[in-house]
Structure formats: structure tokens, C-alpha cells
Phi, psi and omega in degrees: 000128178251158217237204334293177160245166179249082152284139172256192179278303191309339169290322192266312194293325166332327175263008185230329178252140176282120154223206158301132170085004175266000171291283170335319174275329170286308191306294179340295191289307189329315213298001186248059205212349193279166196281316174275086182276181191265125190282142191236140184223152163202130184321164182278012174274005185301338214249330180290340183272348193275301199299321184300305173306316185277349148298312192313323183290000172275289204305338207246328187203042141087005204268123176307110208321306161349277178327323189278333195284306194286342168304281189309316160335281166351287201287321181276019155265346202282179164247115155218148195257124186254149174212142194290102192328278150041299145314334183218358175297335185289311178293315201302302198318325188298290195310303204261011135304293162336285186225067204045056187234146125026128172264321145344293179285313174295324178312309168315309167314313171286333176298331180295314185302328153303287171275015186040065182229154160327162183238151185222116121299139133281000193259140188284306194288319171280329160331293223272335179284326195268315188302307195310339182271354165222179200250004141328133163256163215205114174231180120291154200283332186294316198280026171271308201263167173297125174110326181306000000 
């Protein structure tokens, strides 16, 4: 598979809570174990936004605190090159007037737009509202992976 990429949280989470899409999200992430893995990137807000989900599953649906430690454990083990919003709020900001998103969402974007690689998302709603508006390709872990 060749890189890099651009992940967001709704993607990256896929791999530490079991759901629809953690098949998908393990085959994905395995590529960065390849003898040429695939390079992976994200604003450093990736991770305040992966803790914000993973409490809600503490508070809301039974998920064990334990369970939330050894996640963010996972995922702050994975190498993804975090770049500081800081570096991007300014573009995000551009981004997400244009086209009504998220400043949040725009940051992601604008970084793919940066290094000019894909974005890879779950959120569907952000596909479908963002791909007529950029030359970004925008993907799900299905359209990645074999089968998908």
C-alpha cells in the first residue's frame, strides 16, 4: 500500500474499539509493520479528540475506564507524525467557512492539502459533504482495504 496518509480520529479509533470497521481499520493500520510501511500523519489534535470519544464510551456505554487507558495507550504508540495545529488553524479556518465544517475537520484537511496525500476518515457525512469540494482524495478504511 503506498502512503502517506492523513487520519483522522474517527478512523484511527476503529482500531482500538471493537465495531463495524475494526476489521478494516486493523488490516489498514497492519500496513505499518510492512518492510516499506506506509507513512501516517495528523494534527496533534488527533489525540485530544481519540480521549474526548473514548470518555464518552466511559460515560455513556459501559466502557471501562481501564479499557480507555489501554486504548489511548494503542493508539499513542502508533508513529504518526502529529503536526500542531498551530501550523494549520489558519488554512483550517479558510477551509472551514468555505465549506461549512468543522474547524476540527478542517484542520485535517487542510494538512492532507498540504502534504498532498489522502485523507482517510469514517465519517461519511464529511465524505460526502467535502469530496465535490476538493482535488484531496477522501477515503474510508473500506475503500483501502481488499473487499472494501
Amino acid at each position: 500500500m503506498k502512503g502517506p496518509f492523513v487520519v483522522d480520529a474517527s478512523a484511527l479509533l476503529k482500531l482500538v474499539v471493537e465495531e463495524p470497521g475494526t476489521q478494516e481499520a486493523r488490516l489498514f493500520f497492519s500496513h505499518l509493520s510492512d518492510p516499506n510501511p506506509i507513512s501516517l500523519y495528523a494534527p496533534d489534535l488527533l489525540y485530544v479528540e481519540c480521549a474526548n470519544t473514548v470518555l464518552r464510551y466511559v460515560t455513556h456505554y459501559h466502557y471501562l475506564p481501564k479499557q480507555a487507558q489501554t486504548a489511548l495507550s494503542a493508539l499513542s504508540a502508533l508513529p504518526i507524525q502529529a503536526t500542531a495545529t498551530q501550523l494549520l488553524f489558519q488554512d483550517a479556518l479558510e477551509i472551514a467557512l468555505h465549506l461549512r465544517i468543522s474547524a476540527y475537520d478542517a484542520c485535517y484537511l487542510a494538512l492532507a492539502e498540504k502534504l498532498r496525500c489522502p485523507l482517510v476518515t469514517e465519517d461519511m457525512d464529511f465524505i460526502r459533504k467535502v469530496r465535490p469540494h476538493t482535488k484531496t482524495p477522501l477515503h474510508s478504511l473500506a475503500n483501502l482495504t481488499p473487499g472494501g
